[in-house]
Residue, then its C-alpha position, 0 to 999 in steps of 0.5 A: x406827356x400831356x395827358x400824364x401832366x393832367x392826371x399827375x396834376x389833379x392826383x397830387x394836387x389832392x396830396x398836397x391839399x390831403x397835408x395842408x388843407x384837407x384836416x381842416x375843411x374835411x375832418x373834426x378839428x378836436x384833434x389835428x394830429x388825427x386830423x391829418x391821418x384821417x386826411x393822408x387815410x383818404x389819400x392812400x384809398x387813392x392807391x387802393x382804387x389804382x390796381x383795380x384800374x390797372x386791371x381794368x384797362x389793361x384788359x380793354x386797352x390789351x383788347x381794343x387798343x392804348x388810345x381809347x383808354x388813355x382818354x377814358x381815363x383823363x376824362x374821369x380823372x378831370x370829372x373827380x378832380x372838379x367835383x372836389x373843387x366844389x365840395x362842402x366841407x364837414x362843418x357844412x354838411x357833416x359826415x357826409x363831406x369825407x365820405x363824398x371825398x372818399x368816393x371822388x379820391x377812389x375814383x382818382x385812383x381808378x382812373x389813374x390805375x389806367x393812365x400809366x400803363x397806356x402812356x408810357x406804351x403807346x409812346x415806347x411802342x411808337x418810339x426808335x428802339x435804340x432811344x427807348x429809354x429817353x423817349x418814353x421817359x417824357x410820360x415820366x416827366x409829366x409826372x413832376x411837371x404836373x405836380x410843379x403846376x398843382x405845387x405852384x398853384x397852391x403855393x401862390x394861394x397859400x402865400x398870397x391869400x390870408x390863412x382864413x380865406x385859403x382853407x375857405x375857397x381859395x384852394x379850390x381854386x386849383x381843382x377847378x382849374x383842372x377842367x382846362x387842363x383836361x381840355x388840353x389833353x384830350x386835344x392831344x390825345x384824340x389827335x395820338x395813333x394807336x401804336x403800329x406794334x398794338x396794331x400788328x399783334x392784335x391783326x395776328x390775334x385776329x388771325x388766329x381766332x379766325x383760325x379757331x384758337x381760343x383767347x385767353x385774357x391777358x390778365x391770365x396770360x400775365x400770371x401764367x407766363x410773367x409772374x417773375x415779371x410780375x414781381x420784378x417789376x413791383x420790387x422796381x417800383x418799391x423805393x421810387x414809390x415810397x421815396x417819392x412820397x416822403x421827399x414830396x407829401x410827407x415832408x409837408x406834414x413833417x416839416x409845418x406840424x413837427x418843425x412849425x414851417x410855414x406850408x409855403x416855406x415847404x410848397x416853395x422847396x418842392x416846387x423848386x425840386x421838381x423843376x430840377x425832376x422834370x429836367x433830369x428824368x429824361x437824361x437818366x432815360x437817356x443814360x439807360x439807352x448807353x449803359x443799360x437800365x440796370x445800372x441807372x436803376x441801381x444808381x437811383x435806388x441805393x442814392x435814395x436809401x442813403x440820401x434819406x439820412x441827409x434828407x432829414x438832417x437838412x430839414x432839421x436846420x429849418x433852412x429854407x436853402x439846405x431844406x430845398x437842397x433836401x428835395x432836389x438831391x432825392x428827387x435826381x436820386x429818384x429820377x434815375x429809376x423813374x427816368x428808365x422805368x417806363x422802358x425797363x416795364x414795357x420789355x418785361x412783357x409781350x405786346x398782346x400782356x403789355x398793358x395788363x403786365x405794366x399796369x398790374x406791378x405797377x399799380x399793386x405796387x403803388x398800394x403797398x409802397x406809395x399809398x402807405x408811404x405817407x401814413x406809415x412815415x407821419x406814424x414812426x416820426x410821431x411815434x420815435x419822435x425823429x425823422x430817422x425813423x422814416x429814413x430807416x424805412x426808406x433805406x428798407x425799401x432802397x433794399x427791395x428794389x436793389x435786389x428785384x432789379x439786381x437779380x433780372x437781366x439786363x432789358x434795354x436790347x429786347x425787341x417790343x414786337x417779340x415775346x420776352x417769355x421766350x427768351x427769357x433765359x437768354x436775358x438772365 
């Protein structure tokens, strides 16, 4: 959770600043509604870079094991994240500003194509079988607990400095900040075991290679023997993914350009909506060990295709209260497909896959569904002028994941340390 606190901490960190400060410092300023498309393109380059990272971890985190990888990623995330933080803006160096900001965001974006998979593994197979779920939520949580910390941050800045000094070197301030955070996490990191399960299948893959069978890589072993599980899971991560892009980055752009909303007016309902994501992700974790994570999904994903409709009619009062009551309601909706999310991926594929599996539906999900979500969303409102344009298409994606998690079986009693592909009849 720590690790994941830190890489969630600098990628949102950029997702905010890419709505509130980045049209200014990083692109012409003759257009600013071009501006922040411009500023949300780079953000979804971000997406773009994550299944390459996925594919890459996965197979050395398959082969040499979590730990490594995991620690490989914080350090490259920590490294992009500080460079930002130093980063001459367009009116200094020209052109060169947003393409060096290109070059740092995708490799945000590799380094955290790798972090998710290797997280969420080494703890749902370290953890007690029967509280899967609850516990390997925790790496989840560390997602709105770092977007809390990079939320907070600039809201303090934005409310406490003057407009002028904020674009010019206060928001810096939080990706500089950054390299302590990374310090924390490899302590914690260094100091992890790899997973026994990891541990006992690569002693039976040396085994078997010394018995003269040949090793496939494990990202062709996904696709030859998991491809519904490929697709079951992508489906999975559709509406979380976009659901939560709209109720925490897009409602920036939505809320300060079409309303007129002050950024800390927004900053400060989201930073109170992820306090309450923070806390309800574990207790829908923890529900999905009772009664499966089919259902708890389900519950996540048709909530947030309806709540989207009252997302936007409560940002429209202008109410900084109903505005926030916006945020906390889509959020619990969408902790109950993150909360079990990370055990419902982890049993879709075998241990000697399972990094490579989790990772690839996770991440080419994430291009097409989180790291569109922002331009597609500032395009319809902009285009229909009405936020309903983006609750429609957050209904549409709602429908995705209901039917790829309503038509694959029940996960929640599957034993990690066994091959799910031999039994997946039996799951149906």
């Amino acid at each position: 959770m720590a690790g994941t606190t830190v890489e969630w901490y600098d990628f949102f960190l950029y997702g905010v600043a890419a709505a509130v400060v980045f049209p200014a410092v990083f692109f012409p300023s003759s257009d600013p509604a071009a501006g922040t498309l411009l500023a949300l393109g780079t953000f979804a380059i971000g997406f773009i870079a994550r299944p390459v990272g996925g594919l890459v971890f996965g197979h050395f985190g398959d082969k040499i094991g979590r730990k490594t990888l995991l620690v490989v990623s914080l350090v490259l995330m920590g490294i992009a994240t500080f460079a930002i933080g130093l980063l001459p803006g367009y009116a200094t160096i020209g052109v060169a500003a947003p393409l060096l900001l290109v070059i740092l965001r995708l490799v945000q974006g590799f380094a955290l194509g790798g972090e998710w998979g290797g997280a969420v593994l080494i703890v749902s197979e370290h953890g007690d079988p029967a509280r899967r779920g609850y516990w390997a939520s925790w790496p989840q949580a560390g997602v709105p607990f770092g977007q809390l910390l990079a939320n907070g941050l600039l809201f303090l800045l934005s409310a406490l400095q003057p407009s002028d000094d904020f674009l010019s070197w206060g928001w810096r301030i939080p990706f500089l900040l950054s390299a302590v955070l990374v310090l924390i996490g490899l302590y914690v990191r260094l100091s992890v075991e790899e997973s026994p399960v990891f541990k006992d299948a690569q002693a039976r893959a040396a085994a078997a290679a010394a018995a003269g069978e040949k090793e496939t890589m494990p990202i062709i072993d996904v696709f030859r023997r998991y491809p519904r599980e490929v697709f079951t899971a992508m489906g999975a991560r559709f509406a979380e993914n976009v659901s939560y892009y709209i109720f925490t980055i897009v409602i920036t752009t939505y809320a300060t350009q079409r309303l007129g909303l002050s950024s800390s007016f927004v900053l400060g309902a989201v930073l109170i909506g992820a306090a309450v994501h923070l806390v309800t992700i574990p207790l829908w974790g923890a529900l999905s060990d009772r009664i499966g994570r089919k259902p708890v999904y389900l519950i996540g994903a048709g909530g947030v295709g309806v709540w989207a409709f009252a997302f936007i009619a409560l940002i429209d009062t202008e109410n900084f209260w109903l505005t926030t009551l916006a945020v906390v309601g889509g959020l619990v909706f969408h902790g109950a497909m993150y909360g079990p999310q990370a055990a419902f991926l982890s049993e879709l594929f075998g241990t000697k896959v399972r990094y490579s599996g989790v990772s690839i539906g996770y991440q080419l999900a994430s291009v097409v569904a989180g790291g569109l979500a922002p331009v597609i969303a500032v395009a319809l409102y902009t285009e229909f002028d009405s936020g309903y344009a983006v609750a429609v298409y957050v209904a549409l994606s709602a429908l995705v994941t209901i039917l790829a998690v309503a038509t694959y079986g029940e996960t929640r009693t599957r034993d990690l340390a066994a091959d799910p592909a031999l039994s997946r009849s039996a799951a149906r």
